[in-house]
Every structure is written in structure tokens, then in C-alpha cells.
Short mmCIF file of the C-alpha atoms (twelve columns), coordinates in Angstrom:
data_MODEL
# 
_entry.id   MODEL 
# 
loop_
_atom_site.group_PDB 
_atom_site.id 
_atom_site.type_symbol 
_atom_site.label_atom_id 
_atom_site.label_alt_id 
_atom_site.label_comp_id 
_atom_site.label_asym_id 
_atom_site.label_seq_id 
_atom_site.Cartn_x 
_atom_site.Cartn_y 
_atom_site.Cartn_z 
_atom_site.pdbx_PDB_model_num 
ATOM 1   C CA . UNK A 1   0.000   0.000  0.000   1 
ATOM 2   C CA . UNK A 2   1.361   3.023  -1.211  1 
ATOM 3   C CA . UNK A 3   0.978   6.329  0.481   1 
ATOM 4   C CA . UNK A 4   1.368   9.484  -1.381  1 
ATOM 5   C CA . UNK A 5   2.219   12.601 0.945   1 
ATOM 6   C CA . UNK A 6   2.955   15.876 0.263   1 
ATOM 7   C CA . UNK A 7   5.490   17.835 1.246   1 
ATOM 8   C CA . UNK A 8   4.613   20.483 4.309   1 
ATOM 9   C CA . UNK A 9   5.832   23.723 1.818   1 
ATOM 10  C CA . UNK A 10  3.347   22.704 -0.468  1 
ATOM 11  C CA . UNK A 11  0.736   23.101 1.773   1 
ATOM 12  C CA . UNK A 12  0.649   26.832 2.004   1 
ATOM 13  C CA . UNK A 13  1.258   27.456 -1.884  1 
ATOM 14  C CA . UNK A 14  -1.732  25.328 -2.290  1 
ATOM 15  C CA . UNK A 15  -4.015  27.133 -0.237  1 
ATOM 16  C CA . UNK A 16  -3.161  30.441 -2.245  1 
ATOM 17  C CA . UNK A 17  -3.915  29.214 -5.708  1 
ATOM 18  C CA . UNK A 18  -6.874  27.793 -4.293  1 
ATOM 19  C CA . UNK A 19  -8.029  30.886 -2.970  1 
ATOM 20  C CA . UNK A 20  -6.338  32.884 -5.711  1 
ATOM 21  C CA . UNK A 21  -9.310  30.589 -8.169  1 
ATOM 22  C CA . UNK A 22  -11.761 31.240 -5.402  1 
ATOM 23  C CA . UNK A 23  -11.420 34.844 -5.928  1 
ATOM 24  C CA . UNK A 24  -11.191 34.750 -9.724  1 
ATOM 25  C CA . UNK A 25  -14.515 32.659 -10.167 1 
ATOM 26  C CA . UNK A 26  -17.445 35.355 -11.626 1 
ATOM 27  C CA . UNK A 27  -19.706 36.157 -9.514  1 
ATOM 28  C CA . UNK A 28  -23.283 36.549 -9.943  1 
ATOM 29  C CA . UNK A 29  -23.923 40.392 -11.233 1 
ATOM 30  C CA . UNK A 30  -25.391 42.604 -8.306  1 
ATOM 31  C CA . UNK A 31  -28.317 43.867 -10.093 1 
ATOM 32  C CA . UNK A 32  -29.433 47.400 -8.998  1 
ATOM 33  C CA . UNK A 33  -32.614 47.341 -7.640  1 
ATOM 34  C CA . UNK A 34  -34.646 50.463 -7.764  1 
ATOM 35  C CA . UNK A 35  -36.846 50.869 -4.785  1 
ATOM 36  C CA . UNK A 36  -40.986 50.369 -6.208  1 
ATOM 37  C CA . UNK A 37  -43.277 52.994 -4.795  1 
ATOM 38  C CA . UNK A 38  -46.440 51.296 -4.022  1 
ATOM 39  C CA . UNK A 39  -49.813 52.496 -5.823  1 
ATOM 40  C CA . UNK A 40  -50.841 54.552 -2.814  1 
ATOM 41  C CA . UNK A 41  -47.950 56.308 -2.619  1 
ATOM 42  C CA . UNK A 42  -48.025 57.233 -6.698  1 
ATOM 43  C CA . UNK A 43  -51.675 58.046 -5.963  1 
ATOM 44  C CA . UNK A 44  -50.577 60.065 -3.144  1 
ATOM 45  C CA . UNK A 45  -48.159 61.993 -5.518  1 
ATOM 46  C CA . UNK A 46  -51.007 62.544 -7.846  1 
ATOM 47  C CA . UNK A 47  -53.401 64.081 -5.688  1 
ATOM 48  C CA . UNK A 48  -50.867 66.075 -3.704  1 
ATOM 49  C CA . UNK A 49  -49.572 67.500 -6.930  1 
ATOM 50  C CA . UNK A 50  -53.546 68.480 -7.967  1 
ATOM 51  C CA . UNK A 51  -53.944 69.876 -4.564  1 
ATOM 52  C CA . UNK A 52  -50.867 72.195 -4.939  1 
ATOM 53  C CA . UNK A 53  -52.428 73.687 -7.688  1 
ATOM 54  C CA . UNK A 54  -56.164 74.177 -6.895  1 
ATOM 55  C CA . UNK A 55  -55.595 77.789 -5.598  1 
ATOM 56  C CA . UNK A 56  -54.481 79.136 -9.074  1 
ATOM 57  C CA . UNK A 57  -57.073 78.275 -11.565 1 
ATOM 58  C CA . UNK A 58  -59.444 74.955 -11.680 1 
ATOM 59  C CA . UNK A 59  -61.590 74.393 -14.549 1 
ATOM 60  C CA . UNK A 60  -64.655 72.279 -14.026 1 
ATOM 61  C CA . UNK A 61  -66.858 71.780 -16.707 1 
ATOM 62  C CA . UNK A 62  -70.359 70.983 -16.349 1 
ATOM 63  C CA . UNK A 63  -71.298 67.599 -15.744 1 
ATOM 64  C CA . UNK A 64  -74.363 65.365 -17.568 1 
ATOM 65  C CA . UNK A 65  -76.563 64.339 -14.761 1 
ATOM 66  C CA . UNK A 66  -76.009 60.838 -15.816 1 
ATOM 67  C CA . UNK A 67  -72.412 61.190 -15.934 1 
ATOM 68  C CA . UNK A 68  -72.229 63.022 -12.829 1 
ATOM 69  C CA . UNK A 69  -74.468 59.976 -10.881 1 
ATOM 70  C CA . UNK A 70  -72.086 57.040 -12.577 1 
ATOM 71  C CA . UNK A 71  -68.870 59.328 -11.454 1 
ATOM 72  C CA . UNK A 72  -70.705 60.029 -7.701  1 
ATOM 73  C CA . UNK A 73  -71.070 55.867 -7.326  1 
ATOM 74  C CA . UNK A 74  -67.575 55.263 -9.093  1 
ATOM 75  C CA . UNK A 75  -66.127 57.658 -6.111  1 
ATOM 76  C CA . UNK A 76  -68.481 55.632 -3.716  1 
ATOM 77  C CA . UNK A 77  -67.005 52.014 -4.710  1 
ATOM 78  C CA . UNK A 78  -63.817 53.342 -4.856  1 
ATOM 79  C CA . UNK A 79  -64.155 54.162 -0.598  1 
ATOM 80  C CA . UNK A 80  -64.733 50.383 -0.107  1 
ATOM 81  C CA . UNK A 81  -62.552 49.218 -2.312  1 
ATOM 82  C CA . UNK A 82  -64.774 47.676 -5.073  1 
ATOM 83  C CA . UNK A 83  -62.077 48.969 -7.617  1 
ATOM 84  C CA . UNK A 84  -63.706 46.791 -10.368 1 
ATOM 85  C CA . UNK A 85  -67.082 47.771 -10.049 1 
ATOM 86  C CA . UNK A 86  -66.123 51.400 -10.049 1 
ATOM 87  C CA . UNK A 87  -63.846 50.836 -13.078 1 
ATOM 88  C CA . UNK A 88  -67.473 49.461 -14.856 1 
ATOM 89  C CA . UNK A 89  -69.043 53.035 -13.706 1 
ATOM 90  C CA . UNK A 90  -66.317 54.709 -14.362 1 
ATOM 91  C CA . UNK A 91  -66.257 53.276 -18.250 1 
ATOM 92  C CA . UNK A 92  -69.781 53.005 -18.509 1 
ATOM 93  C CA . UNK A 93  -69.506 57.112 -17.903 1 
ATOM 94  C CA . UNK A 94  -66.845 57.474 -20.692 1 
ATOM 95  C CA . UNK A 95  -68.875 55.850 -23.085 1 
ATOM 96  C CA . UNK A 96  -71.706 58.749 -22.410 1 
ATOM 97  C CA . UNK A 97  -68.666 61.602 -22.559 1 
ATOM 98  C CA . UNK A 98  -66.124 59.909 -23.972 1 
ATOM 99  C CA . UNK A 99  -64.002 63.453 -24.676 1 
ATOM 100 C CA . UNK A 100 -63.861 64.182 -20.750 1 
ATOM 101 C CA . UNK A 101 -60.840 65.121 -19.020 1 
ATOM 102 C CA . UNK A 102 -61.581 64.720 -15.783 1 
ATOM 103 C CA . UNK A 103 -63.314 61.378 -16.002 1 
ATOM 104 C CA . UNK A 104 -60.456 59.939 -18.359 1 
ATOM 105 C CA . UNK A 105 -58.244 60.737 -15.378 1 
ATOM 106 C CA . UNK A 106 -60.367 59.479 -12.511 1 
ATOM 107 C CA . UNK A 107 -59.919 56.278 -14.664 1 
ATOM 108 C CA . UNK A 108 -56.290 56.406 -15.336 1 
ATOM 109 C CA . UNK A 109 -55.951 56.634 -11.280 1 
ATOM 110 C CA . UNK A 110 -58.651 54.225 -11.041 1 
ATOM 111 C CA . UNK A 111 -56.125 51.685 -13.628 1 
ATOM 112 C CA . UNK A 112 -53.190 52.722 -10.889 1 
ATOM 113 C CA . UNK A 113 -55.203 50.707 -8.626  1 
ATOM 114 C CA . UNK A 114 -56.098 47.717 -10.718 1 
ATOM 115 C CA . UNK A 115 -52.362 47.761 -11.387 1 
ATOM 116 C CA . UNK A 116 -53.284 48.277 -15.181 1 
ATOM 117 C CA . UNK A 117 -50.102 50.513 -15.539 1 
ATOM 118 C CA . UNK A 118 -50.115 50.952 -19.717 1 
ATOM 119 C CA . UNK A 119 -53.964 51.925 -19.627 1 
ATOM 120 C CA . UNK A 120 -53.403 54.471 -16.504 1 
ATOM 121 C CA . UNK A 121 -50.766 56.504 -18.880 1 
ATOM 122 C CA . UNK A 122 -52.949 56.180 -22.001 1 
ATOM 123 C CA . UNK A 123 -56.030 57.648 -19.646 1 
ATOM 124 C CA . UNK A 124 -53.727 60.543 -18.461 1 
ATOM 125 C CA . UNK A 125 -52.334 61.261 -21.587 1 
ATOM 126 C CA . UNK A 126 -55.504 61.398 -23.336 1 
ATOM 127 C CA . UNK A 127 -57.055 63.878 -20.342 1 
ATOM 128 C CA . UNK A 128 -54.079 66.085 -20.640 1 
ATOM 129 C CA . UNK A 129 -54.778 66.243 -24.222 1 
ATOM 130 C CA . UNK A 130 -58.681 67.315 -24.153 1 
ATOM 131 C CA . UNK A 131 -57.874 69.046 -20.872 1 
ATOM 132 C CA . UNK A 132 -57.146 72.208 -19.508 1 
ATOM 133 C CA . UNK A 133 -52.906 72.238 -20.228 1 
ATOM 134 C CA . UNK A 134 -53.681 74.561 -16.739 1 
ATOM 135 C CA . UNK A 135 -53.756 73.798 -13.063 1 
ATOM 136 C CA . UNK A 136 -55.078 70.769 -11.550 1 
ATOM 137 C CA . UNK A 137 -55.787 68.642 -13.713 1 
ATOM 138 C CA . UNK A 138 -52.984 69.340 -15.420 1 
ATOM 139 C CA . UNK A 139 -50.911 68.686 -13.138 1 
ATOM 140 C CA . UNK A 140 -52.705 65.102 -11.688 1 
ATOM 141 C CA . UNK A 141 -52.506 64.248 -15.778 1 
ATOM 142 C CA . UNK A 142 -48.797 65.079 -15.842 1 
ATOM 143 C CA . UNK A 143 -47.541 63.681 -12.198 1 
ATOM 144 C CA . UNK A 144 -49.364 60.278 -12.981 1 
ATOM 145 C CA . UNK A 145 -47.368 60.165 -16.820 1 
ATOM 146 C CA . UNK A 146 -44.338 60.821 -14.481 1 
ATOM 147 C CA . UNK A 147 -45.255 57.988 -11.496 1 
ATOM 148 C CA . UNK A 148 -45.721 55.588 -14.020 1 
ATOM 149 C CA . UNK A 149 -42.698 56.128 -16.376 1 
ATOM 150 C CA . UNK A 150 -40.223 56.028 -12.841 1 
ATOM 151 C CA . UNK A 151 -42.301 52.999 -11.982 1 
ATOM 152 C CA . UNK A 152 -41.604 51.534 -15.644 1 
ATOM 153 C CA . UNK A 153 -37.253 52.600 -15.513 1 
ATOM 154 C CA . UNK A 154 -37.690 55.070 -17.759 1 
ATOM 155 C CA . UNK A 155 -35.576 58.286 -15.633 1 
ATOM 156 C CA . UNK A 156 -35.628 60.154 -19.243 1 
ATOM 157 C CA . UNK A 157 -39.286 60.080 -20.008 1 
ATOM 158 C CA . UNK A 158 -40.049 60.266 -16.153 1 
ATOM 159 C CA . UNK A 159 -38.360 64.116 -15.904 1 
ATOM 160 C CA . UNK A 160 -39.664 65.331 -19.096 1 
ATOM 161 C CA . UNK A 161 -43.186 64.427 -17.544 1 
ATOM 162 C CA . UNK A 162 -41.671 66.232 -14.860 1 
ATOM 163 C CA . UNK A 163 -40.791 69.106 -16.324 1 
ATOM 164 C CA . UNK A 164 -44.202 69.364 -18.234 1 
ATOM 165 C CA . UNK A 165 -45.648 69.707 -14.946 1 
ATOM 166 C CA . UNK A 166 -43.975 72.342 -14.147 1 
ATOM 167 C CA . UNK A 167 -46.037 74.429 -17.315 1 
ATOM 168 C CA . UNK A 168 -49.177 73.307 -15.647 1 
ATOM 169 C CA . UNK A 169 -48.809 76.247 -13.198 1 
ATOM 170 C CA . UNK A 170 -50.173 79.564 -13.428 1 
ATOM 171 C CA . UNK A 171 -49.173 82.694 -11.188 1 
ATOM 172 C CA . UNK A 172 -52.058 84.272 -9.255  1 
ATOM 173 C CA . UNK A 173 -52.562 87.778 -9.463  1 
ATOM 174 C CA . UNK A 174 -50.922 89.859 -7.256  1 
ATOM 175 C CA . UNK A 175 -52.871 91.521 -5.080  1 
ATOM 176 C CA . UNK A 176 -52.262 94.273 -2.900  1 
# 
């Protein structure tokens, strides 16, 4: 029976190439993980940025009984969390005024929810588009485009929406 031994100053020059190959082996790429705001938080972005501008100038226009009573119960299933059945109002309501801004973003918002992210930016774009371009509406239309383009990894498209926000303001008069 042979024995095969090695000699004790190999010992240490082993270890070092082994650990030497240890180091050298690629390592799984860290992938850079952007932090996800959650829906309410984008929503909370929206609103805030709607509410910042509702002391300059706020156009509402007038509202089709019909429209305004699918929109009221929308708002109402929305409070308990029956997103679906206040997406049916809610669509049901666009098919009477199909060419309303402020509907076509309740429903974008409303897609935010339902985690329908593509629809949600086609809803705001289209309201900025028939809306206002002033105050806020604009600037709900404007800071949802910009939630969901962050929330989709696109930085460029996500500070031009940005910056288009920015027009949605309007000075107030001075007074003195």
C-alpha cells in the first residue's frame, strides 16, 4: 500500500492558488434594484400634486346628470374598495362623454389601482390632451405620466413628464 504525501511547503502554496481561483470565479452580477413605490404612494403623488395647484385656476366643466351619478357611485365604490365595479361606472360614464378630461383621469388613477399601468398613462395622456394644459388637472394628468414612467425605468421620459408639470402652473394675481 502506497501512500502518497505531500510535502509540508506545499501546503501553504496550495491554499493560495486555491483561494487565488476562489477569488477569480465570476460572480453573480449585483443587479441594482430600484426601490418600487407602491400604488398609494403614486396616488398620493397625484393628488398632492392636484392639490398644490387648486388655488391658481381649476376648470370644471359641467357635468351630464347621468355622468355626474355614474362618477358620484364610481367615487363611492372606490371608498370600499370595489375597484372593479367602479372601473365598470367609471367606463360606462366614458362611453356617455367619452371626450372628458376629468373622467379619463379618474380612470387612469382608477387603472393605478387595478395595477393596469399601460392603460393608466394612455387615460392621463388622453385627459391632458382634451384638458385644460392649466392647473389641476394638469398637473394630476402630468404627475401620474411621471409615477408611471419612474415605476416603468424610464428616468428620461419620467423628468420630461416632470418638467411638463412644471407648465401646468399659473401665477395668481398679485394683489395688494
Amino acid at each position: 500500500m502506497s501512500r502518497r504525501t505531500f510535502p509540508v511547503s506545499a501546503v501553504p502554496a496550495t491554499l493560495a492558488v486555491l483561494l487565488l481561483a476562489a477569488c477569480s470565479q465570476p460572480s453573480a452580477p449585483a443587479q441594482a434594484t430600484r426601490p418600487t413605490r407602491s400604488d398609494e404612494q403614486m396616488l398620493a403623488s397625484i393628488h398632492a400634486a392636484g392639490d398644490k395647484e387648486k388655488s391658481v385656476i381649476d376648470v370644471n366643466p359641467l357635468r351630464e346628470p347621468g355622468v355626474a351619478n355614474l362618477q358620484d357611485a364610481a367615487a363611492g365604490d372606490m371608498r370600499t374598495g370595489q375597484y372593479d365595479a367602479a372601473a365598470a361606472k367609471l367606463d360606462q360614464a366614458l362611453k356617455l362623454s367619452p371626450n372628458s378630461p376629468d373622467l379619463l383621469q379618474d380612470r387612469a388613477e382608477l387603472a393605478i389601482r387595478l395595477k393596469d399601468y399601460a392603460n393608466a398613462e394612455k387615460f392621463a395622456q388622453r385627459s391632458w390632451e382634451l384638458g385644460p394644459r392649466l392647473g389641476p388637472l394638469c398637473a394630476r394628468n402630468w404627475q401620474t405620466i411621471a409615477e408611471l414612467r419612474e415605476r416603468a425605468g424610464d428616468d428620461a421620459g419620467a423628468a420630461t413628464a416632470a418638467k411638463s408639470l412644471q407648465q401646468c402652473h399659473v401665477e395668481g394675481v398679485q394683489r395688494y
